[in-house]
C-alpha positions in Angstrom: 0.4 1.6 -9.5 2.2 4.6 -8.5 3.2 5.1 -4.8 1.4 7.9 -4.6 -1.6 5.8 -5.7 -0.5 3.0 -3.0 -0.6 5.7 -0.4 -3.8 6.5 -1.3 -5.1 3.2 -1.3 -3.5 2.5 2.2 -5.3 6.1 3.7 -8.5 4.9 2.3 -9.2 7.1 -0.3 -7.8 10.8 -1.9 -10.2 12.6 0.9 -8.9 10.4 3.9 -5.5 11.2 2.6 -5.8 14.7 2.4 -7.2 14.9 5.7 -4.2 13.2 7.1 -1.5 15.4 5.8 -3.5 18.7 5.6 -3.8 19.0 1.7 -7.2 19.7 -0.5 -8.2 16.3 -2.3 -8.1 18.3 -5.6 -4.7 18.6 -4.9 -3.6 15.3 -4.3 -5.8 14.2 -7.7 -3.6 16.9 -9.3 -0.8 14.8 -7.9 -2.3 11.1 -8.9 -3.2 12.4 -12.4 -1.2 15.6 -13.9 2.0 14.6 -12.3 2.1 11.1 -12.9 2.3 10.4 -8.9 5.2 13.0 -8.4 4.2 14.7 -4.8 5.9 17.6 -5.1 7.5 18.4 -2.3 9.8 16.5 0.3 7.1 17.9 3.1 4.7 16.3 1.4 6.1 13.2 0.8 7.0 13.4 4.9 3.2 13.9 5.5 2.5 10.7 3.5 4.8 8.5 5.2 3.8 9.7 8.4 -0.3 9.0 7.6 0.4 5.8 5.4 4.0 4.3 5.9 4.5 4.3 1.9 8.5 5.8 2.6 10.2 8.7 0.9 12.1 6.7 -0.9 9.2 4.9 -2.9 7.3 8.1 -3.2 10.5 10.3 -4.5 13.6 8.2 -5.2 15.0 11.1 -6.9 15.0 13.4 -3.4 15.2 10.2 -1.6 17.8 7.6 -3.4 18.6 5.0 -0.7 15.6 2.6 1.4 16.1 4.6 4.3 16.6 8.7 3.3 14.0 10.9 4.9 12.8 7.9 7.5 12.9 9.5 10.9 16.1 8.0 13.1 14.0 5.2 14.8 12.3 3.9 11.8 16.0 3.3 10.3 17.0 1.2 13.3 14.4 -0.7 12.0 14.9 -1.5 8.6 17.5 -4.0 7.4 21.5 -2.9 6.3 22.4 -3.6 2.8 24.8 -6.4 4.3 21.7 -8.3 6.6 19.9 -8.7 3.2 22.8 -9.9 1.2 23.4 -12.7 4.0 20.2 -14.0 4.2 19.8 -14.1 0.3 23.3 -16.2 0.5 22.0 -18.4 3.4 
């Protein structure tokens, strides 16, 4: 399962999705199925984590390389450091 395909899942479907992030459902099956799950822009890949919470990072790791790239400031606050994790795998 692509993340693109998680996203949709999550939204409830490719029309509930494209609702949400103001895109035509042909074009998000476009997205599912010609381009493997690659959205293809970082906008788009915004609008997704905004309706679904599937991050930038899982739906384009090569715009978005590290967990946190493209998460708006608060949501970073949230998320675990690189260190936190290591320490509670060694604990």
């Amino acid at each position: 399962m692509t993340a693109l395909d998680k996203a949709i899942k999550i939204a409830g479907g490719i029309r509930p999705l494209g609702r949400a992030i103001g895109a035509w459902p042909s074009q998000i099956h476009k997205w599912a199925n010609e381009y493997n799950g690659r959205v293809p822009t970082g906008e788009r890949v915004r609008q997704i984590y905004i309706a679904t919470g599937v991050t930038p990072h899982e739906l384009r790791p090569d715009l978005y390389p590290n967990p946190t790239d493209g998460l708006p400031a608060g949501d970073k606050a949230n998320t675990p450091n690189t260190q936190e994790l290591i320490h509670e795998n060694q604990a």
